[in-house]
N, C-alpha and C positions, 0 to 999 in steps of 0.2 A: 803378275797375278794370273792364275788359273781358272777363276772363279770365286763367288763372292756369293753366301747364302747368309742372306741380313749383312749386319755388319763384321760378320766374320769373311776374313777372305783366307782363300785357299792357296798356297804358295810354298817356297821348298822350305822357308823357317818357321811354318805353322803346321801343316797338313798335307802333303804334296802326295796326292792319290797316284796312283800308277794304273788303275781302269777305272773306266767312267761305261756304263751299262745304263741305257734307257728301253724301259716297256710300255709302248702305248697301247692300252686295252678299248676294243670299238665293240659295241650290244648291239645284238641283232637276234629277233627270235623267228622261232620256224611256225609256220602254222601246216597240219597237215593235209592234202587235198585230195579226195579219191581218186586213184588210177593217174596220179602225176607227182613228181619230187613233191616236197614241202616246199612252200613260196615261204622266203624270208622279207623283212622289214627290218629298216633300220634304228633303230635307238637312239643311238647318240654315242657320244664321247664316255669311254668307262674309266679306268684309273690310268693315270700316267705315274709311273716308280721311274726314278735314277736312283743306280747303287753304285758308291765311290768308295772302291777299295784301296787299299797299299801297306807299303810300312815304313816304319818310323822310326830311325835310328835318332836319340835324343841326342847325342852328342855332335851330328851331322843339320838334324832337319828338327820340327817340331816334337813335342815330347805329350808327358801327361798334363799340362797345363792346356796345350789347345785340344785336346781330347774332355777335359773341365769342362772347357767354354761348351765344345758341343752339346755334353747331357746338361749345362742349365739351360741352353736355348731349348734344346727337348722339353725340360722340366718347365719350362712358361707356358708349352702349350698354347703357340702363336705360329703363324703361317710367315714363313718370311721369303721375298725378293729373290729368284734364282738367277746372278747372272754371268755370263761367259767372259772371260778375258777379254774377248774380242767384241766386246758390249751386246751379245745375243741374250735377250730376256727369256727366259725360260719360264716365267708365272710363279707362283705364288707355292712355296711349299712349306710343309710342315717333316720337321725329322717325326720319320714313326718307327725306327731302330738305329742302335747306336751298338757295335759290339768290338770288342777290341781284345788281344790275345799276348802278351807279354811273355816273351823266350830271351835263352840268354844274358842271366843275372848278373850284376856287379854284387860285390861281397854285402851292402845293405840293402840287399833283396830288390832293386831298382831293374827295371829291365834296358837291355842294350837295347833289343828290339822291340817295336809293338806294331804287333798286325791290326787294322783295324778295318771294318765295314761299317759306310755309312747310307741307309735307307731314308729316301724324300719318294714325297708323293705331293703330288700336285692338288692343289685346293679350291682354284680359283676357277670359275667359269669358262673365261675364256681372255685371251691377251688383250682383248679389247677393255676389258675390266679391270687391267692391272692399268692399260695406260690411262683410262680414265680416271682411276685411282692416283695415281701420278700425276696428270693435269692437275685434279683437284688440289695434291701437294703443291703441286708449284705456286700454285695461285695465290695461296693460301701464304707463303713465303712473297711472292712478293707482294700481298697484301701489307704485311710481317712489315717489309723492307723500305716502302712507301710510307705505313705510318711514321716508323724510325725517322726515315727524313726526313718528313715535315717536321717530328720533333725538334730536330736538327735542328732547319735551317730558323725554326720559330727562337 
């Protein structure tokens, strides 16, 4: 696994990007002061984008089916899970572009290859908010798991 956005994961027989691009944007405005630079202040946290590029030979690696799956998770318009192979949580994003480029035709107009880009943006406040979100999950599961077994053992 390469990564995992919701329950879609990234890997060489679904999606296997070949760059991964992150921009964290920070706000800060200037006030102007007579006879001295402008004194700035800080804001806060402004957008976080990852864009995941590559391509996609169907016959090799994923095809138009997991390119599908991406524009209906877009088409719900729901923020989902971003996480790394190597279990790094990334927060909470939403797909806000999906665009893909097909070259290379088999004789019924099928492409060998598909170039695609995929744009996330982050949504969530802050990682503290995704794990308290996730506690709440758990909990909540083994509330879930607890009642089960008493049914059980009743």
């Amino acid at each position: 696994m390469m990564l995992a956005l919701g329950m879609f994961v990234f890997m060489r027989q679904t999606l296997p990007y070949q760059s991964m691009q992150r921009s964290a944007d920070y706000s800060w405005t200037s006030n102007s002061r007579v006879g001295k630079r402008d004194a700035f202040q800080y804001l806060g946290e402004g957008e976080d984008k990852i864009t995941l590029s590559g391509d996609l030979y169907p016959e090799l690696t994923g095809g138009k089916f997991s390119m599908l799956t991406l524009y209906a998770m877009a088409e719900q318009g729901r923020a989902w899970p971003l996480i790394s192979g190597s279990g790094w949580i990334y927060g909470m994003f939403i797909v806000s572009n999906v665009s893909e480029t097909g070259t290379v035709f088999f004789e019924d107009g099928s492409p060998r290859k598909i170039s695609f880009t995929l744009s996330l943006t982050r949504v969530d406040e802050s990682l503290a908010a995704v794990y308290g979100d996730i506690g709440k999950q758990a909990e909540s599961l083994v509330g879930k798991a607890g009642d089960l077994l008493s049914k059980v053992g009743a």
